[in-house]
N, C-alpha and C positions, 0 to 999 in steps of 0.2 A: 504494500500500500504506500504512496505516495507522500510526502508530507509530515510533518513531524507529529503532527494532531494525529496522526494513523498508527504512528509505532510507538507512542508512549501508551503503556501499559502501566495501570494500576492494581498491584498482585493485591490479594485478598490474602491475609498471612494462616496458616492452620493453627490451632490451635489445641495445645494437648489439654487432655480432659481426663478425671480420673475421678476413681469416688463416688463422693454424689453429686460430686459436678455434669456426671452423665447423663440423669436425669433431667428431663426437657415434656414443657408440653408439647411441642409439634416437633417434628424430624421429616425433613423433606428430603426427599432421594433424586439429586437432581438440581443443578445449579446454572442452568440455561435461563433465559428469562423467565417461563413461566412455572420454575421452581421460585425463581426471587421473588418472585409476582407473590407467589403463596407466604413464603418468609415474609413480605413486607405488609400482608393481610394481617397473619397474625402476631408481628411482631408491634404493628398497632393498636392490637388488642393487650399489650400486656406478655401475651405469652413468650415464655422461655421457647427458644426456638435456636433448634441446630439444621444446618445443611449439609449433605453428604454429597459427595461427588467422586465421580471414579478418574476424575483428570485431574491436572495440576491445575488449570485453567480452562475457561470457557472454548473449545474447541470445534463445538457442531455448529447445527442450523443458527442458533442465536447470531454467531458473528460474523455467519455465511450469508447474508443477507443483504436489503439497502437498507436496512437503520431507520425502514420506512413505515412510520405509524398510518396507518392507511385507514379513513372511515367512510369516504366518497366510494361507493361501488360495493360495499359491503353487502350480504345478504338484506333483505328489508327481513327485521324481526329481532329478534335476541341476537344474533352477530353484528349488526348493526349497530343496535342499543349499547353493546359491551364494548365495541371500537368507541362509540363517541366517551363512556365513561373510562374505558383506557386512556383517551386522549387526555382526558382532563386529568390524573395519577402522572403521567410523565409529565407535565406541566407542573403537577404538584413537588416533584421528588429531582427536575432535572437538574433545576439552579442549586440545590441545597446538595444532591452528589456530587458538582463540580461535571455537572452534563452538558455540553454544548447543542442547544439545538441551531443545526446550522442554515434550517431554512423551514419556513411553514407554506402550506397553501398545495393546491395540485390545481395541476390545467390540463384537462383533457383537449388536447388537436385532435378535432376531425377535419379528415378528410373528402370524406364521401358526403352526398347527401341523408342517403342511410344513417349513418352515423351521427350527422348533425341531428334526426332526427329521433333519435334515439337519447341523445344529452337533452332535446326541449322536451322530450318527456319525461325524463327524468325532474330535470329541475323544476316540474309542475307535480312531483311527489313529496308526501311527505321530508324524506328525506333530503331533498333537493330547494328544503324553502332557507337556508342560507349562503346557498352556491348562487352563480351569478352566470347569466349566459354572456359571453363575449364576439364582439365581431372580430374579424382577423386583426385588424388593428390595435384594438384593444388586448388581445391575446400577446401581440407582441410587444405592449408594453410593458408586462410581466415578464415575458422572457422574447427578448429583442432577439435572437437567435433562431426563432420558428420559421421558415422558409415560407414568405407569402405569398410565394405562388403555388403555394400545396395545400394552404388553407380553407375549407370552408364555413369552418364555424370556432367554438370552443366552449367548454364549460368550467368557471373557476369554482377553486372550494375551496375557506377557510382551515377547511378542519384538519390537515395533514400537519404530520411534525416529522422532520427528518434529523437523525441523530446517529452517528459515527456509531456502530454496531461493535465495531470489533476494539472499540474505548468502553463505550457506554456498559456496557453487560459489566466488566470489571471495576468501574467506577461506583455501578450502582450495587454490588456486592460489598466494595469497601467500605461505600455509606454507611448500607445496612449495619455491617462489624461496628464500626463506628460510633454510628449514630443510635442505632436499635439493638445494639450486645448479641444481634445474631453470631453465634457458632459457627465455623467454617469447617468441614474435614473433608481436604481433598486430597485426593487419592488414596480415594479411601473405597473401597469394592462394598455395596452390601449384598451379602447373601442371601439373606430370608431374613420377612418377615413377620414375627407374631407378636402383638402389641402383648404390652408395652414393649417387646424384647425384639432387637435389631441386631443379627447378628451380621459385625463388622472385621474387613480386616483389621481392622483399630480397634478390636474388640466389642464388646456386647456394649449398646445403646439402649436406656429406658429413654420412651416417649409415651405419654398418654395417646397420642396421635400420630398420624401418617399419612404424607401426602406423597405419592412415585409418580414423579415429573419426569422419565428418563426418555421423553420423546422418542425416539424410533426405535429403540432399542426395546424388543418386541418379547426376548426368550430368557430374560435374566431374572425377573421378580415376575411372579402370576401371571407363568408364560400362555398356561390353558385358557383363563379369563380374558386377556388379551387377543386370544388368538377368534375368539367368539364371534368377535369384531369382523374378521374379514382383511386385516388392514393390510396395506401394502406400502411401500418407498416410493417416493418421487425424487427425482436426480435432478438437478436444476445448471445449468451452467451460468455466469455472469462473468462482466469484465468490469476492470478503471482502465477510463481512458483518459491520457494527460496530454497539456498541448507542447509541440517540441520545444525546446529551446528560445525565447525571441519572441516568442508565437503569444498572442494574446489572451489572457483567459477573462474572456465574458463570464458573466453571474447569471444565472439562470431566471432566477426569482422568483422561483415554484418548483415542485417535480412536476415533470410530461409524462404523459399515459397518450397512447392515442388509439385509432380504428380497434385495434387489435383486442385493447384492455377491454372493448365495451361486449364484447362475444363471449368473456372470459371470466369478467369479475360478476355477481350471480347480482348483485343490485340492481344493473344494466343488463345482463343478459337475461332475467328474466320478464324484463319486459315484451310485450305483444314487439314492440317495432325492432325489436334488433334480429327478427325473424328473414328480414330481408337482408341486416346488413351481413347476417351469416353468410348467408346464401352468395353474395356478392363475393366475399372474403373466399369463397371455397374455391371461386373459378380464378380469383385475381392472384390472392397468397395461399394457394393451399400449403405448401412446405412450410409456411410460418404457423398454420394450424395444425397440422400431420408432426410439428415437433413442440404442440405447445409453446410456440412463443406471443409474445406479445412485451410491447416496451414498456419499461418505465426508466427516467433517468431522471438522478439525482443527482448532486454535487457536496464537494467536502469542503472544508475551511480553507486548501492547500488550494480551489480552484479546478481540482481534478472531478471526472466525474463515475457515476455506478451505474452502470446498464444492465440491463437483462431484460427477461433472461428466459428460459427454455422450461420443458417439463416431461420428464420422460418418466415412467412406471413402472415396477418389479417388484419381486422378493429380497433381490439383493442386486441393486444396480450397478453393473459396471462402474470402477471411479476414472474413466477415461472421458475426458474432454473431448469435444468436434471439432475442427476448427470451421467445418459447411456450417453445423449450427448458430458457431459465434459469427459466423458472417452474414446470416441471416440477421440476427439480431443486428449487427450494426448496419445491414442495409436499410433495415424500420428505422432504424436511429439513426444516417445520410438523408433520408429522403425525408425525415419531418424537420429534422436542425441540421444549420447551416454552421459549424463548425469545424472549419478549417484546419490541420495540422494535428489535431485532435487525434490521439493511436492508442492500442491497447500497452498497460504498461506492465497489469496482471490481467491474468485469468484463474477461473477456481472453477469447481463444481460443492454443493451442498446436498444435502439427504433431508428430507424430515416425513415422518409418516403421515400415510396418507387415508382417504375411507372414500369412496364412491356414494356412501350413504347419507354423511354428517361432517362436520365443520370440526368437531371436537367431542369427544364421549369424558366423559365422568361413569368410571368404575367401582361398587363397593363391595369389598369383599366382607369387609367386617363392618362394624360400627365404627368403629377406630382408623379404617385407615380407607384411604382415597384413591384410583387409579385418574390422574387427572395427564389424555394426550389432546393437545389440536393435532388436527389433521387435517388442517387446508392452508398450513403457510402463516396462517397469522396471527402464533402467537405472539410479535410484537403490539402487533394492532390489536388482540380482544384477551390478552392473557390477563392484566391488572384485573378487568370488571369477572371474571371470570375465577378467581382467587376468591375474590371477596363474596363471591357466591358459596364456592366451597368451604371456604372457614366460615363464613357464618353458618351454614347447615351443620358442620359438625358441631361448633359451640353452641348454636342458639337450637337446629333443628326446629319442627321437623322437614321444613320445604325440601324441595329435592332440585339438584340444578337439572334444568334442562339441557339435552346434549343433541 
């Protein structure tokens, strides 16, 4: 990653435990964001709360991502509702981590007619009554870099927040230590477990409670319960691209989404009009739909930026990159921005599990302990509202989260 803002790393330190310092009301299995998510639920409650993780540091989908808190195009219902109260939790907790949010807002470019018509029904939805439709002009006021002769419309949202993923996740664990006496054990394996009894390679763990955040990792805690589900892997590719030397680095002043996002993200796509714009999209990009992609581009504090990015599905996906894929992606991302000199300067691929069914299951084995995975990509965007759901059902019960 580009930039000094991208390679400073703030370690979360472990912390030895012994005695009856072992003793915890909650123990989360799981230190991705939407373990933190659950630590910072109930660590506002009061409770003693330790996090276990099997890495030294945040290493999956958490900081495999764009750092993109995403509430415009969310499902309309409970995923929607939990992205805008997520949003509002990183607003809450980003200044006080030492979290940079380096940009808010998204603009959808369209394209097409279709597409245009697909955002004005949107923004005549519920969901759509504090986004703002824009003409090309206007669109390129927010980000002067949209190519206006490939514009035919655009829709703005307030409600995005973009934040350096692969800082943030570790800043906002430090806080926690910090600021809320969260526990830290990482690299630390858990084998089983049976409340109050965690057994660890750092030895045995009491917790009243349990919450197993271990995102895709499908066959190490209640691998039968898990398997209930159906779920499967999604392989994602993405890139930074920075501009050479010399080269200018324009500000974006939103992330872009365009044609693509509106077939893909289920706010928009299930709407009646995006019926046609499928249909258009099949004969014009099918390769960009046959590999899942669709854009989004954001940018860091260095000026550089984060594209993607793809979607491909398995048991256990290859960890081999495309380079035909990544060129698809930046040919959506040539053809909407006009930036110049602009090259790849990484590439990666991510994993996070996935469900054909549902957005995110919540699992209960016991009373005591929780199986909490998303499985559509967002838990930056709906993990905070969706914590708060779970700890309060265990503490307060009896509601049941919806999944």
């Amino acid at each position: 990653m580009g930039g000094k803002e991208t390679r400073s790393v703030t370690a979360t330190p472990n912390v030895a435990i012994s005695g009856a310092a072992k003793h915890f009301d909650v123990a989360i299995v799981g230190a991705g964001i939407v373990g933190l998510a659950h630590a910072l639920a109930a660590a506002r409650r009061g409770k003693r709360v330790v996090v276990i993780d099997r890495d030294a540091q945040a290493n999956g989908a958490s900081i495999r991502n764009f750092g993109f808190i995403t509430v415009t195009g969310q499902q309309a219902g409970a995923c929607w509702e939990r992205a805008m109260r997520t949003r509002d939790v990183w607003d809450e907790v980003a200044a006080a981590a030492g979290i940079q949010v380096a940009h808010a807002g998204l603009v959808v470019a369209t394209r097409r007619t279709e597409a245009t018509r697909v955002i004005e029904t949107f923004a005549a939805t519920d969901m759509g009554r504090d986004c703002r439709l824009l003409t090309p002009a206007e669109a390129r006021e927010i980000v002067p870099n949209l190519r206006h002769d490939q514009l035919d419309g655009a829709l703005f949202s307030p409600h995005e927040r973009r934040v350096e993923s692969r800082t943030a996740i570790a800043k906002l664990a430090a806080w926690l230590a910090q600021a809320h006496g969260v526990t830290f054990l990482r690299s630390t394996h858990v084998r089983h477990v049976d409340p109050p009894r965690l057994e660890t390679t750092a030895g045995t763990i009491y917790a009243d409670a349990t919450v197993v955040c271990a995102g895709d990792e499908f066959r190490t805690l209640f691998p039968e319960r898990i398997a209930a589900y159906g779920l499967t892997r999604c392989k994602l590719q993405m890139l930074r691209l920075a501009p050479a030397r010399g080269m200018p680095r324009p500000t974006l002043g939103a992330a872009v989404m365009t044609d693509l996002s509106l077939v893909r993200y289920l706010g928009y796509a299930e709407l009646p009009e995006a019926a046609a714009l499928k249909a258009r999209l099949v004969h014009e990009q099918a390769a960009h739909l046959d590999n899942g992609i669709h854009l989004i581009a954001v940018q860091s504090a260095d000026g550089s930026l984060v594209v993607g990015d793809s979607h491909h599905y398995g048991e256990t996906p290859d960890p081999f990159g495309s380079m035909a894929v990544d060129q698809l992606i930046l040919d959506e991302f040539d053809v909407v921005l006009d930036m110049p000199g602009y090259a790849p300067v990484e590439t990666w691929t991510g994993i996070y599990a996935s469900a054909a069914d549902r957005l995110m299951l919540v699992d209960r084995p016991t009373d005591a302990v929780r199986i909490v995975i998303v499985t559509s990509g967002t838990g930056a965007s709906t993990g905070f509202a969706i914590a708060e759901e779970v700890i309060g059902e265990i503490f307060d019960g009896p509601a049941r989260v919806a999944s």
